[in-house]
C-alpha positions in Angstrom: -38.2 19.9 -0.3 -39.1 17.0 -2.5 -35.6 17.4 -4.4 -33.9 17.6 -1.2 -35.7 14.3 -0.3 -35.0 12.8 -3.2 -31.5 14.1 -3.0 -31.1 12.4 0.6 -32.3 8.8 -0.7 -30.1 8.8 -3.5 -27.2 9.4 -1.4 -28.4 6.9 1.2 -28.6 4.1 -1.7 -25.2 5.2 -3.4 -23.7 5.5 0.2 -20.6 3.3 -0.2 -20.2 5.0 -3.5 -20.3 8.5 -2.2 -18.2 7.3 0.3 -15.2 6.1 -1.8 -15.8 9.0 -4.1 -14.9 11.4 -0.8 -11.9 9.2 -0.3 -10.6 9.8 -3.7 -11.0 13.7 -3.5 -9.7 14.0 0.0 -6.3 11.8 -1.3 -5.8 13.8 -4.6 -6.3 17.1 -2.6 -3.6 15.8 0.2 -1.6 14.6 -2.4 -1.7 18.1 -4.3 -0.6 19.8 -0.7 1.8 17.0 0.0 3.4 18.0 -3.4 4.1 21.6 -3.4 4.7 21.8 0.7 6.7 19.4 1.7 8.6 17.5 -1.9 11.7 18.8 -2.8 13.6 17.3 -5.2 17.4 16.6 -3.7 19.0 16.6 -7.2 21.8 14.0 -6.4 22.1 10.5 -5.9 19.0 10.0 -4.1 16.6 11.3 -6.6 15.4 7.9 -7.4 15.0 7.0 -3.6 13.5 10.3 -2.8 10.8 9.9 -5.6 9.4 6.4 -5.1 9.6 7.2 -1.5 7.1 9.7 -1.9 5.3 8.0 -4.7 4.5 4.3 -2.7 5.0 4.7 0.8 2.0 7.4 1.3 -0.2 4.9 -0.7 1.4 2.0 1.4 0.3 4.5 4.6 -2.9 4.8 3.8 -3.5 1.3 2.6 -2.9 0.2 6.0 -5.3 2.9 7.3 -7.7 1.6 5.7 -7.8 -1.5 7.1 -7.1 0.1 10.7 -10.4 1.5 9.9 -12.3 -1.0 8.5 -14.7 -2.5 11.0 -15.4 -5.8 8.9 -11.2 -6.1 9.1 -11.9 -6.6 12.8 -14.3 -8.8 12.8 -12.9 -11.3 10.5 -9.2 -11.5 12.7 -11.2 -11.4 15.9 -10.7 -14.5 17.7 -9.3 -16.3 14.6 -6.2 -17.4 16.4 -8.4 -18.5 19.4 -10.7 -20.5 17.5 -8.4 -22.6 15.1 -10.8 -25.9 14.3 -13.6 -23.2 13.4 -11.2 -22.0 10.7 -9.4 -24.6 9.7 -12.5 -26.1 7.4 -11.9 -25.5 3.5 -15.0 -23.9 3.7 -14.6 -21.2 6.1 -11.1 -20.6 5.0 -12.2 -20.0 1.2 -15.0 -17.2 3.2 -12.6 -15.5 4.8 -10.2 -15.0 1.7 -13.2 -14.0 0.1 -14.1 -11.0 2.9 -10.7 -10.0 3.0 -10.5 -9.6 -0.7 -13.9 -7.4 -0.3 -12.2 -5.3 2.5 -9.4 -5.0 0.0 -11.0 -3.6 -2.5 -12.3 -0.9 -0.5 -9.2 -0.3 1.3 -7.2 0.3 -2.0 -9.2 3.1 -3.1 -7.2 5.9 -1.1 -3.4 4.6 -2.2 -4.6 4.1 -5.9 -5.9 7.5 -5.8 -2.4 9.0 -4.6 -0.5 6.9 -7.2 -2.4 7.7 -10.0 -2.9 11.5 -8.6 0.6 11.9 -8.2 1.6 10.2 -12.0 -0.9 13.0 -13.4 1.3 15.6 -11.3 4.5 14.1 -12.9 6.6 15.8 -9.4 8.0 12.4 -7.9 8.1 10.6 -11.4 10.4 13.5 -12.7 12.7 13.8 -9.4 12.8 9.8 -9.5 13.6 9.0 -13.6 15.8 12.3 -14.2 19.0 9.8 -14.6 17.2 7.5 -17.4 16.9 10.0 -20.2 18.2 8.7 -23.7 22.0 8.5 -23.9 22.3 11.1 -27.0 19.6 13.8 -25.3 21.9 13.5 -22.0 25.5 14.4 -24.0 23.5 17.4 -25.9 22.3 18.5 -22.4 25.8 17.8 -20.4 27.7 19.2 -23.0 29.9 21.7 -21.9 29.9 20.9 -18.4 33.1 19.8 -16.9 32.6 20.5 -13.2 29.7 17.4 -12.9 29.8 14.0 -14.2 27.0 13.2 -17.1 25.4 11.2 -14.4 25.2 14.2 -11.6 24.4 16.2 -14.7 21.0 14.0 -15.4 20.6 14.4 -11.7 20.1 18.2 -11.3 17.7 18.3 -14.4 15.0 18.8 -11.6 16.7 21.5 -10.6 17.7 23.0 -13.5 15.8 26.1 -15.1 17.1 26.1 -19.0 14.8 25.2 -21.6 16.2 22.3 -22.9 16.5 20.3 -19.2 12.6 21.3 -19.2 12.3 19.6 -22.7 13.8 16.3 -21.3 11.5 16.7 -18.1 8.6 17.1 -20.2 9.3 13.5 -21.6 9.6 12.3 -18.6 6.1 14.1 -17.5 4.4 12.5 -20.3 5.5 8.7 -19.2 4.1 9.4 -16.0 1.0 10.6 -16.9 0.7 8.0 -19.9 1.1 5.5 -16.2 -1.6 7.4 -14.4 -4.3 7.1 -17.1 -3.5 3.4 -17.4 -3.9 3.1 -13.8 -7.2 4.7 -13.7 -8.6 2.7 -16.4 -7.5 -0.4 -15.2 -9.0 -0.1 -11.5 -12.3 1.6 -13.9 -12.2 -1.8 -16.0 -11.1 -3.9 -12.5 -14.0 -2.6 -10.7 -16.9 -3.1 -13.8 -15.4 -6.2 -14.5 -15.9 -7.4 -10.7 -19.7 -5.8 -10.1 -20.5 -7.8 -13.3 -18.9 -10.8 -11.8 -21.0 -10.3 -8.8 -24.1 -9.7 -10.4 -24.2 -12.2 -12.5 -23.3 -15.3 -9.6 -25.2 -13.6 -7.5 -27.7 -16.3 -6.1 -30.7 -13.6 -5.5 -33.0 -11.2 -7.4 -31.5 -7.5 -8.1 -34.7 -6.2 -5.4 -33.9 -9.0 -2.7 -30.2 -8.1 -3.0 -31.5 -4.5 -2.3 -33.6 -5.5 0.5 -30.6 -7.4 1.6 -28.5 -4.6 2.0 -31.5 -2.4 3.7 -31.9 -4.5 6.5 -28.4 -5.2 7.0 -27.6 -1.3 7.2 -30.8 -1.3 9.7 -29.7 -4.1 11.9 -26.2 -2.7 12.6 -28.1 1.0 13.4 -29.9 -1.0 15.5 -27.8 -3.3 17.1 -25.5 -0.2 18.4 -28.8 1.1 19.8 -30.1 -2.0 21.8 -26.2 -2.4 22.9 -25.7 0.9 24.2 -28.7 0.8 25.7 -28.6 -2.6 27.6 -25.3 -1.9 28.4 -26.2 1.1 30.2 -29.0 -0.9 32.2 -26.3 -3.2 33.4 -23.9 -0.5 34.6 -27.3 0.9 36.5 -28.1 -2.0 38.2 -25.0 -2.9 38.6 -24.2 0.8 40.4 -27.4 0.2 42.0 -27.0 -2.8 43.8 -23.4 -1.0 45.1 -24.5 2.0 46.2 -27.6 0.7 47.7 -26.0 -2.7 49.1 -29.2 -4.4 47.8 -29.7 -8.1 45.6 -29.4 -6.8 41.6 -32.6 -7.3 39.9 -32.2 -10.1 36.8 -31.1 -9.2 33.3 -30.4 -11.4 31.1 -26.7 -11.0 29.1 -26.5 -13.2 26.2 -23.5 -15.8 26.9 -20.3 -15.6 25.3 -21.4 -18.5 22.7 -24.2 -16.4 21.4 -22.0 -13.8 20.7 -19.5 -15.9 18.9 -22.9 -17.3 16.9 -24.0 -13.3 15.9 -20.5 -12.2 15.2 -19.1 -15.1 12.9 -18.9 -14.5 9.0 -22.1 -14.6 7.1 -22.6 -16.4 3.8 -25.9 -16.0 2.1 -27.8 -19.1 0.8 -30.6 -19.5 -1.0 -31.8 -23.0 1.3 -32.4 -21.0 4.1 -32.9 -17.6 3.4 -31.5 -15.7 6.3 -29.8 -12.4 6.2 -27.4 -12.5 8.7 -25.6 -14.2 11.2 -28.3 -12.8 14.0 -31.1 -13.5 11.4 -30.0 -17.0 11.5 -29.2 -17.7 15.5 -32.9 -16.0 16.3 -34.7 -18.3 13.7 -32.8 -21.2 14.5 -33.2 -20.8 18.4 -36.9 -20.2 18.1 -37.0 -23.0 16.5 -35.1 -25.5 19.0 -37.3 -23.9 22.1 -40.7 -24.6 20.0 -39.6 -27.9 18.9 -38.3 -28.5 22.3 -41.4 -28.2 24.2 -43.3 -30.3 21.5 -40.7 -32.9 22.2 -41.4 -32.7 26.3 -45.3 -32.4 25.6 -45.0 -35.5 23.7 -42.7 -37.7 24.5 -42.3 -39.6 28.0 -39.1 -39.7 28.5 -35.6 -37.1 28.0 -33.7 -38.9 25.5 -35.8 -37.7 22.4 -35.5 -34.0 23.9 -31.7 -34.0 24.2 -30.9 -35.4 20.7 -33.0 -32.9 19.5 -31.3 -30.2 21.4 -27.8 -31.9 20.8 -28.9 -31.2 16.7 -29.8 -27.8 17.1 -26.7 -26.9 19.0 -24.4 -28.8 15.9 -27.0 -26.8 13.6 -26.1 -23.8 15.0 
């Protein structure tokens, strides 16, 4: 029981990492499937079509899945054409680049996997590079044949059983794993070469960055818990009052400007020490009631209350 404990908090901490892992087999495995169901090599003129085609546009498919799926994609293009002065700041621009080259990343995992999955396989490379074997190896494998061109000769190599068209595949095989290997270790290299880039601006201690990511994973549990279930009270009163034909009882909704204020990107600084966007709008709005009814206690007149409050609204 202690194992499988243990076993449950490492793959809670290594999440995203299992995560993309399970993307990688699941890709290679359709790809394998993909491969010996559905390719068939045409052995004419459209070999070279035929092969890329099923070499990129899967990964090109899947690319855009992931960022179909990606929730963070949808919140950074939500309301971005609606609220152009809030993005038109160098700042905010250069944090959105920034996000979207982090949803990127993640979203690249599956098509990389089914290029460099399929280069290992050699299938599509073979079908799609039969027609740029070496000049002298294509005479000594066309010789003899008068029925096809030399070019529609290279192009039925695919197809072709003898030994010596599986010679000259087996070249062509070995380029296209030799392209797959490189692939892997350059997004291997790419992705220690980025996680050390990371670390090392990172603004915050390795166990804050942990904590960081603890309560973030918490707060977005929670925050589809206290959702659902608020939303649901609304729909009861709301029923309620129908069905009944009495006065709804009060609940407070937050306006649509606190939600823009929870849901905007979140940079992390070291001034102020919050840990998200919600983190920040509950501090900072405690903060303008408290100091507000200081001010009112205080003060004799309104003026010195409604700067105050003017500030914490350009604050927020």
């Amino acid at each position: 029981m202690d194992k499988f404990s243990l076993f449950l908090n490492l793959a809670k901490q290594q999440q995203t990492n299992f995560f993309l892992g399970c993307i990688s087999f699941l890709t290679a495995w359709g790809e394998r499937i993909f491969s010996s169901v559905l390719f068939k090599c045409p052995c004419n003129r459209l070999n070279f079509w035929y092969g890329m085609v099923f070499l990129l546009v899967p990964a090109i498919a899947l690319l855009l899945l992931g960022y179909v799926v990606s929730t963070k994609m949808w919140r950074l293009v939500t309301g971005m054409c609606q609220c152009k002065n809030m993005y038109c700041s160098r700042r905010r621009s250069s944090t959105c680049l920034w996000n979207f080259f982090r949803i990127s990343s993640a979203a690249f995992v599956a098509p990389c996997s089914w290029i460099a999955v399929a280069l290992l396989s050699g299938t599509y490379f073979e079908c799609a590079m039969s027609e740029t074997i070496q000049v002298k190896q294509s005479q000594e494998l066309c010789q003899g044949t008068t029925q096809y061109s030399p070019q529609d000769c290279l192009r039925k190599l695919p197809c072709n059983p003898d030994s010596g068209a599986q010679e000259a595949l087996i070249i062509i095989r070995a380029h296209s794993q030799i392209l797959g290997w490189l692939l892997i270790i350059s997004l291997i290299l790419f992705n220690v070469l980025l996680t050390c880039l990371a670390r090392c601006t990172s603004p915050i201690s390795d166990q804050q960055l942990k904590f960081w990511w603890s309560y973030a994973q918490e707060e977005a549990s929670l925050m589809d818990q206290y959702a659902s279930k608020h939303a649901k009270a609304l729909a009861e009163r709301n029923l309620r009052s129908f069905f009944s034909q009495i006065p709804p009882e009060q609940i407070f909704t937050p306006s649509k400007d606190d939600w823009e204020k929870i849901s905007s990107l979140y940079k992390f600084s070291t001034k102020s020490q919050f840990y998200s966007t919600l983190h920040k709008y509950v501090e900072n709005h405690s903060l303008a009631r408290m100091e507000s009814v200081k001010s009112v206690e205080s003060a004799d007149g309104g003026p010195a209350v409604l700067d105050f409050v003017d500030e914490g609204r350009a604050v927020l």
